[in-house]
C-alpha positions as CSV (number, residue, x, y, z in Angstrom):
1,X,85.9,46.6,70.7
2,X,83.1,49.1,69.2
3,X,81.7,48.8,66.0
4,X,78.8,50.5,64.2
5,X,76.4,49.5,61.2
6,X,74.4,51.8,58.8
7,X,71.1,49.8,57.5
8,X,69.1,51.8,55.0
9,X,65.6,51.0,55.1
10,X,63.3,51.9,51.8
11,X,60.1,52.9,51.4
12,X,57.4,52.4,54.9
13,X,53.9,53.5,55.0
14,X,54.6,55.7,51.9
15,X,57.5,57.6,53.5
16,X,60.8,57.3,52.2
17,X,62.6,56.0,55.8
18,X,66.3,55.6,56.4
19,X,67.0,54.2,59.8
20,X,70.2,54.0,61.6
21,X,71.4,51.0,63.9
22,X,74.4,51.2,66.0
23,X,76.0,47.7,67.0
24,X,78.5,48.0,69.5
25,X,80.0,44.8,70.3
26,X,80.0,44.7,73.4
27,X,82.5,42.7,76.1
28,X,83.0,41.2,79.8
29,X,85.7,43.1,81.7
30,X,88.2,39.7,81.0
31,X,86.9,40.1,77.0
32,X,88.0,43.7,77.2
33,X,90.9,43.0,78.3
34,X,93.0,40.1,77.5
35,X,95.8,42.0,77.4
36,X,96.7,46.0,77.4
37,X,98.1,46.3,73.3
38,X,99.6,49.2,73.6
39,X,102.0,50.7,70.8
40,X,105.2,52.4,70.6
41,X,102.9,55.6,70.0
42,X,101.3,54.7,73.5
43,X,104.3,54.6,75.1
44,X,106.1,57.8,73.6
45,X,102.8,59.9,74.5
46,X,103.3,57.8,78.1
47,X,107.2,59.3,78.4
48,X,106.4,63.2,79.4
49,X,103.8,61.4,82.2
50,X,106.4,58.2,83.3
51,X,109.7,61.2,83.8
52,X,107.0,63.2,85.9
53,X,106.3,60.7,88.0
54,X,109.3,59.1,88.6
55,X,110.7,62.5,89.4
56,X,108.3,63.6,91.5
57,X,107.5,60.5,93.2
58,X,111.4,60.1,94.2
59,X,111.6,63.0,95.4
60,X,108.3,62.8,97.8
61,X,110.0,59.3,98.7
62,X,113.3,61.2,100.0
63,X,110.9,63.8,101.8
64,X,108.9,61.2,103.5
65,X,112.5,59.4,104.8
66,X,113.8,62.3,105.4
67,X,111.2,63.6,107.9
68,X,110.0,60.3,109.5
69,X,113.8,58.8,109.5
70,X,116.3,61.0,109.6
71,X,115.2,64.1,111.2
72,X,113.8,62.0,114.3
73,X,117.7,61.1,115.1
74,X,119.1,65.1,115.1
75,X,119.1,64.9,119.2
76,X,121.7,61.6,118.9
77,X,124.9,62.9,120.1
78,X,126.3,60.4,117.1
79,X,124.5,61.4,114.6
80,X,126.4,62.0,111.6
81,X,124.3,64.6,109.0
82,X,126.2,65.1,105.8
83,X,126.4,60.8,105.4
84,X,122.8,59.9,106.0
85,X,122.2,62.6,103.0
86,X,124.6,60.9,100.8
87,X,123.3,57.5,101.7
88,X,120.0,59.0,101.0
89,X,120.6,60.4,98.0
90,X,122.2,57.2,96.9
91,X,119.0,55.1,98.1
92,X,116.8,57.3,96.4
93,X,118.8,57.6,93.2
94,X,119.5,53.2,93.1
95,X,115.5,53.1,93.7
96,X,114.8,55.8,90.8
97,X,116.9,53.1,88.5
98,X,115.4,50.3,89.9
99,X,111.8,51.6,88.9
100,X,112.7,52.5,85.5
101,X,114.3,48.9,85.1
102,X,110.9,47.2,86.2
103,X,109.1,50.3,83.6
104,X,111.2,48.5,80.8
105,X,110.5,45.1,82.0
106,X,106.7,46.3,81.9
107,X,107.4,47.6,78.4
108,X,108.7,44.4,76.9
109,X,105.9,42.2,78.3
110,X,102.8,44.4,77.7
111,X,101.6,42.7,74.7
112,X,101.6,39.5,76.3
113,X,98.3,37.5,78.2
114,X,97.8,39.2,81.1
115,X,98.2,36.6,83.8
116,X,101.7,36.1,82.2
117,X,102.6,40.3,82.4
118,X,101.1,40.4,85.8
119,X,103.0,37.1,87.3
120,X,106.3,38.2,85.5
121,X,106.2,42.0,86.0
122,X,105.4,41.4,89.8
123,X,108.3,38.9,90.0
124,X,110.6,41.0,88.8
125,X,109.5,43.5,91.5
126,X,110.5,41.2,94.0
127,X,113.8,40.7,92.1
128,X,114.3,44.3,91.8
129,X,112.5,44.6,95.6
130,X,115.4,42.6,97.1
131,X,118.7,44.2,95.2
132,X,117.1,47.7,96.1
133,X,117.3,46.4,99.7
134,X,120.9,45.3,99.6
135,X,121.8,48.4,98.2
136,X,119.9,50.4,100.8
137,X,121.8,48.6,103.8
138,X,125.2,47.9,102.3
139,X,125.1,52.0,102.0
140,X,123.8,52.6,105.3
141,X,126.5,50.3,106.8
142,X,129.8,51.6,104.4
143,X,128.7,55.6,104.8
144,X,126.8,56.3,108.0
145,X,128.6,53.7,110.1
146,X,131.8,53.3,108.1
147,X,131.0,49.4,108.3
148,X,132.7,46.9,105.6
149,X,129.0,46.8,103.5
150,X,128.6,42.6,103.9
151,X,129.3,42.9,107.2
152,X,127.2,42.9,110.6
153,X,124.0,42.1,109.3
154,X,120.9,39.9,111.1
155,X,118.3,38.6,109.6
156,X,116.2,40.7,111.6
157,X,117.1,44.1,110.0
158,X,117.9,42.5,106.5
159,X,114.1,41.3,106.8
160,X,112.4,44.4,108.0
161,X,114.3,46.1,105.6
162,X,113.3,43.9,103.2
163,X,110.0,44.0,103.6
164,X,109.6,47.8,103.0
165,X,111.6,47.9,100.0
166,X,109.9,44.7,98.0
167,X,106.5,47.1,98.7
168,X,108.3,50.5,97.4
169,X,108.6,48.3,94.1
170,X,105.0,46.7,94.1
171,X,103.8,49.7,94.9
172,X,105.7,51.4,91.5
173,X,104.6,48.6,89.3
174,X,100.8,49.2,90.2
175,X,101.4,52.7,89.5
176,X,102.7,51.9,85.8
177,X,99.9,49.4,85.6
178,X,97.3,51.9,86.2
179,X,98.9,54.3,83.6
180,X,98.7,51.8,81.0
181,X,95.2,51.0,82.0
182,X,94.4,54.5,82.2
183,X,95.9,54.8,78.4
184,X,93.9,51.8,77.4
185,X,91.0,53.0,78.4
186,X,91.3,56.7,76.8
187,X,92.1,54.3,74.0
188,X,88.5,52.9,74.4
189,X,86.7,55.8,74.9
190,X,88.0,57.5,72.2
191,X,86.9,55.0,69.9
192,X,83.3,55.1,71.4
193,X,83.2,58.7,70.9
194,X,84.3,58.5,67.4
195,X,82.0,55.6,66.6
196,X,79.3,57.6,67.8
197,X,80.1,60.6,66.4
198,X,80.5,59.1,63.0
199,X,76.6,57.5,63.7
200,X,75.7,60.4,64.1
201,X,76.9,62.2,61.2
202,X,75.4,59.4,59.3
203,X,72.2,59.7,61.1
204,X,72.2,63.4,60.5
205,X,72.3,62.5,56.8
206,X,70.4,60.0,56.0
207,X,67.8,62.5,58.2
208,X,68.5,64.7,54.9
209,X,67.1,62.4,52.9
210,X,63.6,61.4,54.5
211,X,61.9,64.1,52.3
212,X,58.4,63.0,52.0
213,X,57.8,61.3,48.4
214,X,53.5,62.9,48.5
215,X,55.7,66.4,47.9
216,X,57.0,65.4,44.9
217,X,54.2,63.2,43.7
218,X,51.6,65.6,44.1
219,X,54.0,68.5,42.4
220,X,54.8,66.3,39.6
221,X,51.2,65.6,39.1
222,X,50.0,69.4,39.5
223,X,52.5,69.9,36.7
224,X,50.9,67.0,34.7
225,X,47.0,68.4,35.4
226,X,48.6,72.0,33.9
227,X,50.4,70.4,30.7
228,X,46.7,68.6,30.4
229,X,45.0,71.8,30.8
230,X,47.5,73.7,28.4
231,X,48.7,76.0,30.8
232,X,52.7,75.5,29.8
233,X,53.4,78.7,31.3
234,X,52.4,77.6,34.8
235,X,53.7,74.1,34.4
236,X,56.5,75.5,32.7
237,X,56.9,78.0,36.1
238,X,56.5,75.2,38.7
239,X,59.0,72.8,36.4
240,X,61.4,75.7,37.4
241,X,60.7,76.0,40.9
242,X,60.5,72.4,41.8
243,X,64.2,72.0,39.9
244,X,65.1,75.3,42.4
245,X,64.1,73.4,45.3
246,X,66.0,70.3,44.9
247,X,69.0,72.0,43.2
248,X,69.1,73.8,46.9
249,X,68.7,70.5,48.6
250,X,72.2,69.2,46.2
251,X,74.0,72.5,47.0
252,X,73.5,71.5,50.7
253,X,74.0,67.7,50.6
254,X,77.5,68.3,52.2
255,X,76.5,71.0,55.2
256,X,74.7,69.9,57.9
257,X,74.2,73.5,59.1
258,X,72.5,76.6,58.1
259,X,71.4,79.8,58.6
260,X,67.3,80.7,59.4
261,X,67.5,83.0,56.1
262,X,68.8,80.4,53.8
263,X,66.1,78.6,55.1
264,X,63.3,81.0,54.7
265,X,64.7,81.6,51.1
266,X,64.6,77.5,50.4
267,X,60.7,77.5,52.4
268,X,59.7,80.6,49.6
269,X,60.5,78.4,46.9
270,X,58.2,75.5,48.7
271,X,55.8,77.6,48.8
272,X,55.6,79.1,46.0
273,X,55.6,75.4,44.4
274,X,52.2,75.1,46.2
275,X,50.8,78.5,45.7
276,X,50.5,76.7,42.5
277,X,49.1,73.7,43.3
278,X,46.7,75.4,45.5
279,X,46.0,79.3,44.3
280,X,44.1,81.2,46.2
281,X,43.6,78.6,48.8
282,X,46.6,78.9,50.2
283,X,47.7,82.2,52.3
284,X,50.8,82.5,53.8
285,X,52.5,85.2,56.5
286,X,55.7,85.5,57.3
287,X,57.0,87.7,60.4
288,X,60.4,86.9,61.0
289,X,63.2,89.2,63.0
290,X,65.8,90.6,61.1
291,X,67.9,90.1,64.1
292,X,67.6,86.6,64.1
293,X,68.2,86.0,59.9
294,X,72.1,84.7,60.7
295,X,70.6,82.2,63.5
296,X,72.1,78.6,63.1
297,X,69.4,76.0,62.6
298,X,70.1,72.4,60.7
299,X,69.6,72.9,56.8
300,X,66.2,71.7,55.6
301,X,64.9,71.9,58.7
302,X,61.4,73.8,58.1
303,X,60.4,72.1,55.1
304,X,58.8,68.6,56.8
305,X,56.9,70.9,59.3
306,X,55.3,73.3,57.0
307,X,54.7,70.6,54.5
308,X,52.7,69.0,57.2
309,X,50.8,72.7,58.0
310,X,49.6,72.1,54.3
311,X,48.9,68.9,54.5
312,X,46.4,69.0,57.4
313,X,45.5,72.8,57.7
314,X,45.2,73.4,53.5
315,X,45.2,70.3,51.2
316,X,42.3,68.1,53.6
317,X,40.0,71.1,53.5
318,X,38.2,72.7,50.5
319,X,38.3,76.1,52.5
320,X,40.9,78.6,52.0
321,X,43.8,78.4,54.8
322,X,46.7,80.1,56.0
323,X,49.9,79.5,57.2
324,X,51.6,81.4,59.6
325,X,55.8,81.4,60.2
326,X,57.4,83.4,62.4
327,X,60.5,83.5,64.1
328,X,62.1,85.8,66.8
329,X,65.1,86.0,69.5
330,X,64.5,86.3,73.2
331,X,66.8,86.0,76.0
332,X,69.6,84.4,73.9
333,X,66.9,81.9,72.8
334,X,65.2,81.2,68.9
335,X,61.5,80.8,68.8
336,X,60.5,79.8,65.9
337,X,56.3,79.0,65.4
338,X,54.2,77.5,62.4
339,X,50.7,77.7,62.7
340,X,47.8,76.7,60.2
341,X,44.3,77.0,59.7
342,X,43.7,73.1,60.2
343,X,41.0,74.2,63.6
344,X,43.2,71.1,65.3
345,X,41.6,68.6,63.0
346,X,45.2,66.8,63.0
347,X,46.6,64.8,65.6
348,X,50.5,64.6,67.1
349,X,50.6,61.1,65.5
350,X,50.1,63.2,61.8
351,X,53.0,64.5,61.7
352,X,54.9,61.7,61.2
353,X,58.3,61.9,60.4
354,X,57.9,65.2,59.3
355,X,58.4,66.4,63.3
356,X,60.7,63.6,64.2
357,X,62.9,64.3,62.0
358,X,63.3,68.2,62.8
359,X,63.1,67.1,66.5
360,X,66.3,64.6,66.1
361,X,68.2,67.3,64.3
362,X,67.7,69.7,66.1
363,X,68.4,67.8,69.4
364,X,71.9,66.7,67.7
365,X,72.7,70.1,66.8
366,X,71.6,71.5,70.3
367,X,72.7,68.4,72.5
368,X,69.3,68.1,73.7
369,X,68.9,71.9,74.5
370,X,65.6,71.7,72.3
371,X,61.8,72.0,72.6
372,X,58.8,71.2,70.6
373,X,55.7,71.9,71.6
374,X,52.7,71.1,69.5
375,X,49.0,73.1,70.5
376,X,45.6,72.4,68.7
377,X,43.1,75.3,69.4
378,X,40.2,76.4,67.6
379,X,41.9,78.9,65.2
380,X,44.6,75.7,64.3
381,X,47.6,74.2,65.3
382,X,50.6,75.5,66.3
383,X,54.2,74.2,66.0
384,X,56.6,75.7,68.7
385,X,60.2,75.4,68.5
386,X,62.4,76.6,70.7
387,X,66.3,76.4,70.6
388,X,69.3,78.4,71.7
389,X,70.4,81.1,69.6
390,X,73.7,80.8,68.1
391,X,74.8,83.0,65.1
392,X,76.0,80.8,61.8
């Protein structure tokens, strides 16, 4: 009833993109349900629910007869006790057999079209409706009025009888139809939720991969200019780094989740890769809370945003710059802020992917309990996040 489909998208605007669709197929009511397809393994996780009811709903049908039948007739001077018990018991037990005949009926005729199940299954009710009622009055007759069972009877009483009986057993077989529907549709929305879920891992990963290509071009080409300039050692240092970085990036291909010092540790080899590219233009500080080193935070997570600080705040300008990180704990919430030296030169739009990306993880990893906030001032623009704070 649900499907979902992964498209990978290549290379937009320069960006490395992988893009997710989910394609649920979706259905009319009738489409949904042509019929209710339930297995055996439906059925036996149905059985602790069917004895419960049937039990239980017996036993509420002998308390309602009870009080609104037979307790009205204790002032009869005739009125004989220990047989309208028995005959009760005995109605109540013949209907408790009766119900579980129609459940089987049900059973056998589940897997066929629906008008068919519902015509047959509420035919047999009536059946079942009819001998329930014969039984009910031949047992009245034979033990509360010691009455040959076939004899004395009017159509009147035989009818109004009747009539309440034939409903006891509609009523029973719209009770097992809304279990099954109820089943059917757990069936359903279990389904959904593993479809999405599964999307979502996907989504998660392919967000993994939407590393920005001008990191790697312009490192690669940094280590080109120093092999031109004969500076192996440095060339030979940010070789090493760079295969650091992405060796991190393997080691985590398979976990989703992280903790804020792995992260820092991953960011400090990022940036060391473009203290070499960049020297003494590039500054950084780092204030982060010891308290809040075990934080949980999606792996690879920091990277886009302080790739974009550089971008705009140190690689547009010929100036030197800084980048600020920090990150602290308050009231059971993670703060965590980048700020650069860009004077607000770079718009929301800039960031790109860079801040969609973090913002989708993060909202996946926080169900939505997640803000960025994004300021430009005079000093540079600062990168907000703010999440709960959950130990890794």
């Amino acid at each position: 009833m649900y499907s979902y489909k992964i498209f990978d998208i290549g290379n937009e605007g320069g960006t490395l993109s992988c893009k997710r669709l989910l394609v649920f197929d979706a259905m009319t009511t009738s489409d949904a349900f042509p019929d209710l397809n339930l297995g055996q393994k439906s059925f036996s996780k149905q059985s602790h629910q069917f004895w419960t009811l049937q039990i239980f709903g017996w036993l509420g049908y002998v308390i309602v007869v009870f009080i609104a039948i037979v307790r009205p007739q204790f002032d009869d001077p005739n009125f004989y006790l220990a047989g309208q018990l028995i005959n009760l018991a005995i109605e109540a037990s013949s209907g408790f057999l009766l119900s579980y005949m129609q459940w089987l009926i049900i059973r056998k005729t589940v897997h066929w079209p629906l008008k068919k199940t519902l015509i047959l299954s509420f035919g047999s009710a009536a059946i079942l409706g009819g001998v329930f009622n014969v039984i009910k009055l031949a047992s009245y007759k034979t033990i509360v009025y010691q009455q040959i069972w076939y004899q004395q009877w009017n159509m009147l009483e035989f009818g109004g009888w009747l009539l309440f009986s034939v409903s006891t057993m509609f009523v029973w077989t719209a009770i097992f139809f809304i279990m099954l529907y109820n089943t059917k549709l757990q069936k359903e929305h279990e389904m959904l939720l593993r479809a999405q879920n599964s999307a979502k891992e996907a989504q998660l990963q392919m967000l993994r991969y939407q590393l920005n290509p001008h990191f790697m071009f312009n490192t690669m080409n940094a280590i080109s200019t120093l092999i031109y300039k004969k500076d192996n050692e440095k060339a030979g240092d940010m070789l090493d780094k760079l295969c650091e970085f992405f060796r991190y990036s393997l080691d985590q291909n398979s976990n989703q989740e992280s903790q804020l010092h792995r992260e820092i540790e991953l960011l400090n080899v990022y940036l060391a890769i473009e203290k070499v590219r960049f020297g003494e233009r590039l500054t950084v500080n780092l204030d982060i809370d010891k308290q809040v080193s075990h934080g949980k935070v999606p792996s690879l997570f920091l990277q886009p945003i302080v790739e974009n600080a550089i971008k705009y705040g140190i690689e547009s300008r010929k100036q030197p710059g800084v980048i600020s990180i920090s990150a602290k704990a308050k009231n059971q919430r993670l703060r965590i802020e980048v700020l650069d030296s860009g004077k607000g030169e770079v718009t929301d739009s800039g960031f790109g992917i860079g801040l969609t990306n973090t913002r989708e993880r993060l909202s996946s990893m926080f169900n939505d309990d997640i803000s960025i906030d994004i300021q430009h001032t005079e000093s540079g623009t600062r990168v907000s996040l703010d999440m709960p704070f959950q130990r890794g």
